[in-house]
N, C-alpha and C positions, 0 to 999 in steps of 0.2 A: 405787891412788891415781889419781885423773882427774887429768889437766895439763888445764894451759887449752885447748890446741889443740883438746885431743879434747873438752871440751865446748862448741868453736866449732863444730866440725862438724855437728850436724845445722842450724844456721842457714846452712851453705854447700851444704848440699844442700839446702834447701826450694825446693820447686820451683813456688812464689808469686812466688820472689825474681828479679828482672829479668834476662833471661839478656845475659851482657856478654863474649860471645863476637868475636874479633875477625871471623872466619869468618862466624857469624851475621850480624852489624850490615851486614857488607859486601852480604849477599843479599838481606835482609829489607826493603830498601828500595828495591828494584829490582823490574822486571816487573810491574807495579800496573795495570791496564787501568782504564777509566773505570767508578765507580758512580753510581750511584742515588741522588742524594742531595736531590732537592727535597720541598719543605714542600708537602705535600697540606691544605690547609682548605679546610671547606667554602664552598660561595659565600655571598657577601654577610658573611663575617665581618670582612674591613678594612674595609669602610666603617662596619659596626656600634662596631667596636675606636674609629677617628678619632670617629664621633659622641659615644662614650662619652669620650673625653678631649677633646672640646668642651662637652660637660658640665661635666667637671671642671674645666676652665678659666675659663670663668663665672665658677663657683663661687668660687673661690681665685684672684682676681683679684692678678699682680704677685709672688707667691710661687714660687719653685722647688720642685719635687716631683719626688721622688724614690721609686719603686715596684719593691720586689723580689720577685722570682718563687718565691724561698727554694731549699731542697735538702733531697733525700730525707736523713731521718735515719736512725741507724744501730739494726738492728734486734738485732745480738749482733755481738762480734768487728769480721769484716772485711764482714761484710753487712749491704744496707739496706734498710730498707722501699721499696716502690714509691714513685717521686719524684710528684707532686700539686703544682700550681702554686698560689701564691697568689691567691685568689680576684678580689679586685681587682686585682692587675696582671692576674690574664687578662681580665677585663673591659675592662682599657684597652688591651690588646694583641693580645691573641688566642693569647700566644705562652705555649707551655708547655718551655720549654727550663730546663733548671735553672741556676740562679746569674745569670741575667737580669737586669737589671736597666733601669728607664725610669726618664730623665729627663725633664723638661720645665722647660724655662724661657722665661720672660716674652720676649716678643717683641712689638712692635707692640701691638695690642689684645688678644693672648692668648699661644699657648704655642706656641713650637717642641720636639718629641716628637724623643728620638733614645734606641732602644732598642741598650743596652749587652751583648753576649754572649760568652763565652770565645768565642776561636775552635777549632775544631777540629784535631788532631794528626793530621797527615799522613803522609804513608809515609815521607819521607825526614825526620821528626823522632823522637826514639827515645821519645815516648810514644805512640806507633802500636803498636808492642809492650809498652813498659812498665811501662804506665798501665793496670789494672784497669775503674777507673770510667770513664774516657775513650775510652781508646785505641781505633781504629776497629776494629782487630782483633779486641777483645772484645767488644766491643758494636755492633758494625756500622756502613757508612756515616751518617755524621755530614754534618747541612747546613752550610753555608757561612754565611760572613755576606751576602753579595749570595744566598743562597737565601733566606732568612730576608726578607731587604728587600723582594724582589720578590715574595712570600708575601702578608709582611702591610700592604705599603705604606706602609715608615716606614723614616726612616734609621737605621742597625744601625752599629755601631763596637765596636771592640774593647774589652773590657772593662778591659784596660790603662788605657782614656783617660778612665776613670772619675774617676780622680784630679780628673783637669784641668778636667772639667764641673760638681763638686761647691766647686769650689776660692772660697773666700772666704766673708766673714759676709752682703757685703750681692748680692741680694736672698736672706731668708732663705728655708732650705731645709727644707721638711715632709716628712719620712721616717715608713715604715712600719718603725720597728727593732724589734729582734728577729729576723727575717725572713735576714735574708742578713749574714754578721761581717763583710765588707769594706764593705757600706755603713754600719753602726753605728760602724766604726773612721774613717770618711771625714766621716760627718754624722753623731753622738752628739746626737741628736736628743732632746728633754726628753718626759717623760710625756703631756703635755697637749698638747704639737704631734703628739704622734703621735696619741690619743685625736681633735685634732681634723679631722688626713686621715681617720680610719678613719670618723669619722662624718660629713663630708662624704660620703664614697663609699658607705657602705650608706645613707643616706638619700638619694642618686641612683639607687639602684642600686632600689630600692621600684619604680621606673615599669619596665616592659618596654616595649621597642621591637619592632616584629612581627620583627625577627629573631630573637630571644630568644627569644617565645614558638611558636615555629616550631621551636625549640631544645630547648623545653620538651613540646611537642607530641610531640616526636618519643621524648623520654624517658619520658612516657608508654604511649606505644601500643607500645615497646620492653617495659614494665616490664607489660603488662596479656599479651603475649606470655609473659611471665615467669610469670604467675599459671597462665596454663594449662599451663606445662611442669609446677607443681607439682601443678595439680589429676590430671593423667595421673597421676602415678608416688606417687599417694597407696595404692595396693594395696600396693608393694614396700616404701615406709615404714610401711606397716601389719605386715606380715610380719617385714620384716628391717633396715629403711634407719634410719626413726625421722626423728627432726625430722633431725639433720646430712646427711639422704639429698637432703630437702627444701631444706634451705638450698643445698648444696654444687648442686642441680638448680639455683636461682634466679639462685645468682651464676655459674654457665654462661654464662647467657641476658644476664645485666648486661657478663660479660667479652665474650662474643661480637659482642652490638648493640652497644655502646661503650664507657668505660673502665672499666669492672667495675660495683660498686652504689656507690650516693652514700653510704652507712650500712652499719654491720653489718646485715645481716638477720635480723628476728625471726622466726622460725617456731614457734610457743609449741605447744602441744599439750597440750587439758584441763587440768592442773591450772596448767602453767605458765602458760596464756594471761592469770590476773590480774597476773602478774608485767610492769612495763611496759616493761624492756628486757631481756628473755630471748635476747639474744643468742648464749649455749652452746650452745642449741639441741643437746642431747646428749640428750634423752632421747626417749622412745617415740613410739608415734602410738597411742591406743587405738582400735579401731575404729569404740565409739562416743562418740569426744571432737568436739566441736568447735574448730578448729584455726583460732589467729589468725595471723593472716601481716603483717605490716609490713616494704615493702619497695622498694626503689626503681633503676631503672638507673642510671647517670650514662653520659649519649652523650660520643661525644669530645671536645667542646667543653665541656664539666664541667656543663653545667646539668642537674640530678636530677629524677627523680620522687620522690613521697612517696605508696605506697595502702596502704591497709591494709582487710584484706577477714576477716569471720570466717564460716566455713562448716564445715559439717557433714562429717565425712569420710566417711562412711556415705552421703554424699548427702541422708537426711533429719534433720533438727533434734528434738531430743527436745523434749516440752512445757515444760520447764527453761528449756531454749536456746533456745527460739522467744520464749517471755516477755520474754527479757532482750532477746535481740536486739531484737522491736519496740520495748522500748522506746527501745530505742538507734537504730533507725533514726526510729521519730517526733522526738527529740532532734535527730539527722541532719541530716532534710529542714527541720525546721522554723530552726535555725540555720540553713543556707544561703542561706535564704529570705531573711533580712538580712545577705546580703552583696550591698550594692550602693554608688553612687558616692554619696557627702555621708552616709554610713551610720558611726557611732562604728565604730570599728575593734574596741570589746568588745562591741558588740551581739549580733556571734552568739555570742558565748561566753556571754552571759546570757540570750539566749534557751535553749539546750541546756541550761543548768544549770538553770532553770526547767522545761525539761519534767521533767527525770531526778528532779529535789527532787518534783517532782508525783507520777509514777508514784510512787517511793519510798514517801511518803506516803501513796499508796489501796494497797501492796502491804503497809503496816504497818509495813515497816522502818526508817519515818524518825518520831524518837517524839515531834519538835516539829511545830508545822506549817510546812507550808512559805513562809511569810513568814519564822519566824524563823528559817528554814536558810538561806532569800537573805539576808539581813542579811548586812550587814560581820561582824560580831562573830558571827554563828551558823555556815553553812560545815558545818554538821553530814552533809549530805550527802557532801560531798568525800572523805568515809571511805572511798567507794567508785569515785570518780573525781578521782586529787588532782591528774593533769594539767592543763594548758592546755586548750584547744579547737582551736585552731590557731595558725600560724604562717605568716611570710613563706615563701616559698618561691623558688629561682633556682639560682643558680650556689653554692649551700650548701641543705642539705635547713633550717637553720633560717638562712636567707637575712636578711640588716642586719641582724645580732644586736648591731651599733654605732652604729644609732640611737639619735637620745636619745628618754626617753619620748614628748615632746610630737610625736614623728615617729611612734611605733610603738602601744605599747598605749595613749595618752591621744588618739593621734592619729584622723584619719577616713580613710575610704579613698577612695581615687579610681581613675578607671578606667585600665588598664595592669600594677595591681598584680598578683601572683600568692601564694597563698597556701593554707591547708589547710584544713580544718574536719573534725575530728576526735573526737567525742566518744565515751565509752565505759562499760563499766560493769563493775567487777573485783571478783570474789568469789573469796578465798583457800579452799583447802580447809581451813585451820585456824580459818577465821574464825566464832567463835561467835555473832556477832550476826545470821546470818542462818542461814533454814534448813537443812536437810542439801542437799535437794535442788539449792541453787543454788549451793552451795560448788563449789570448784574449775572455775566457769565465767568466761572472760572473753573479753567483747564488746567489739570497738571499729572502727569505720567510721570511715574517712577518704579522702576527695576533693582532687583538685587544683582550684581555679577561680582563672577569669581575671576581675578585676570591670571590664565593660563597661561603655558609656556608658549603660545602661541598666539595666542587671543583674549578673548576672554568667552566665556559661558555666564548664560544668562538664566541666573537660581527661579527667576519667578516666571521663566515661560508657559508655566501650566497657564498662566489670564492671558488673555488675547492684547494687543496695542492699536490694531489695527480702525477706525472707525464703524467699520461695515463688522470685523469680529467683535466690537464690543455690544453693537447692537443685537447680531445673533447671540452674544453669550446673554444678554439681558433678554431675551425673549424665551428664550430654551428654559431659561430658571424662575419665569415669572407662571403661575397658577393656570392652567389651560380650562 
């Protein structure tokens, strides 16, 4: 028979559990030399963070706002997934600390900003040792709140004082809830006041400022870095590695250059490549597949790339895979071609779908014509590309996804924006409405651009589009 005792005991020896020794606690807080603890960002990010919440103050004229940074959730048990700032507080802050939280309130003609932070557990307080997720001792030197302040150039206060800055009905207070349980318990903020910060801020957030796309710039030529670690070690996924040799190579190059990838990474391989988020990325690499990649860094500052490049692993493209691909790169360039400023924001996504409905058409597979496949009501094409064309692109790989339409797809673009252009062409291998030959191929090309006061510029030109450049670029980076 068990007595209680004995089945207290394995909970008194777990050795999780906080050691509460008097011996211990006496030494454990003593002998502490100075660390390491300042906020490294990069330049020009506080001035970028204050412009951006001189934006927002404009905007939401006389209202208090309230913006939380959120916290890593839990991935099983006592472990969590990697913590990830929320998108617009880092926008307005810079700051990626977890359980963060920013106010702002009405001052004068706009807004006094005072970013709220736990503060950190010290040597002489016992969650220095006995705190897991905090404690310095487990997770290493922790900054201060005057590190933080002088960082990002905004007044910091204990998170304690949250109470006292959120406190009363009038002027009312617009929260991001959901996001952080002690601001949802302080400001229980309605549906529609949150809906209307969230679309205040992705519809600010549409224009980059050149710090941004400097930001951006850098995630790309990070994430084009990336393509070439995969084109090298295309021999050993051919052999032995497979798509996961491939992926686990990409998101190296994402951890390495800055805070891992913006997305899971696709690395599709023949058959899978019509599949459009093949993220398992667990199976083979044939040698003569054509291998679709969709994949992006995220730099430390969270803003992502988005490329997506489909190439031959063999280095040359069968006449299959040359087919589809042109037509997907005529699609391509010819969409691009209308992204520019006073230009509908769905123009190139119907220019694209107008080339792809055309080829489809002279290749026989599309069995209306293509007026009634463009129609509202036809779409008949889409069979084979039921994606979008593109998207915003920022501090999220699908960037103001809380625009309202007349901001995003009804809207026009103007220059600052950044976004994708993406079109493609997906043939299943089970698919019986098209040949043998084209089954288990898919193609899809995607670019970052910036649209200029004049045009637009295209972020990820360092990769080739071209059919015959993508082959030279896979031959040049494949083992000699």
């Amino acid at each position: 028979m068990t007595t209680q005792n004995e089945a207290e005991e394995p909970a008194r020896r777990d050795p999780i559990r906080p050691i509460d020794a008097e011996g211990f606690r006496a030494l454990i807080g003593t002998g502490w030399g100075p660390a390491d603890r300042a906020v490294r960002v990069p330049e020009g990010l506080a001035k970028a963070s204050a412009a951006h919440r001189s934006r927002l103050s404009a905007a939401l004229p006389g209202k208090r706002i309230a913006v939380a940074a959120g916290r890593a959730p839990v991935r099983a048990n006592d472990t969590d997934y990697d913590f990830r700032a929320d998108s617009d507080f880092v926008w307005l802050t810079g700051c990626q600390a977890e359980g963060a939280v920013l106010v702002m309130t009405p001052s004068g003609g706009g807004h006094d900003a005072v970013l709220h932070l736990r503060q950190p557990a010290r040597a002489d307080e016992p969650d220095f040792f006995a705190n897991a997720r905090d404690g310095e001792l487990w997770i290493g030197p922790v900054p201060g709140l005057p590190d933080w302040s002088a960082a990002l150039e905004i007044p910091v206060r204990p998170i304690e004082e949250l109470p006292s800055a959120l406190r009363g009905a009038i002027p009312a207070v617009l929260v991001t809830s959901g996001v952080e349980p002690l601001l949802d318990a302080l400001a229980p903020g309605t549906v529609s006041e949150t809906l209307q910060l969230r679309r205040t801020l992705s519809e600010l957030r549409r224009i980059k400022d050149d710090w941004e796309i400097g930001q951006l710039q850098q995630a790309i030529d990070a994430t084009v870095l990336g393509f070439q670690d995969v084109a090298r070690e295309l021999p050993y996924a051919i052999s032995r590695g497979g798509e996961r040799w491939l992926q686990g190579t990409f998101d190296r190059r994402g951890r390495t250059e800055g805070n891992g990838v913006g997305y899971a990474s696709i690395l599709a391989a023949g058959p899978h490549a019509p599949v459009l988020h093949w993220v398992r990325c667990d199976g083979p690499v044939p040698e003569d597949c054509a291998l679709l990649m969709d994949a992006g860094v995220e730099v430390r500052t969270l803003y992502t790339a988005d490329v997506t490049r489909t190439f031959p692993v063999s280095g040359t493209f069968s006449e299959p895979q040359r087919r589809i691909y042109d037509l997907v790169h005529q699609a391509h360039t010819a969409a691009m071609a209308e992204v520019k400023p006073g230009a509908e924001y769905r123009a190139f996504h119907n220019k694209a779908m107008e080339v792809i409905a055309t080829g489809l058409h002279e290749w026989g597979l599309l069995k209306v014509s293509v007026a009634e496949a463009l129609d509202q009501n036809g779409q008949q094409h889409r069979r084979y590309m039921v994606h979008g064309t593109g998207h915003y692109l920022g501090l999220d790989v699908h960037d103001c996804a809380s625009s309202s339409a007349k901001a995003y797809h009804a809207g026009t673009l103007e220059a600052g924006m950044t976004l994708t252009v993406e079109p493609g062409l997906y043939f299943h291998p089970n698919d019986e409405t098209v040949p043998p030959e084209l089954r288990g191929i898919g193609v899809r090309i995607e670019d970052d651009l910036l649209v200029t006061d004049t045009g637009n510029e295209v972020l990820s030109q360092a990769l080739p589009i071209t059919a015959d450049g993508i082959e030279q670029w896979v031959q040049s980076h494949l083992p000699r």
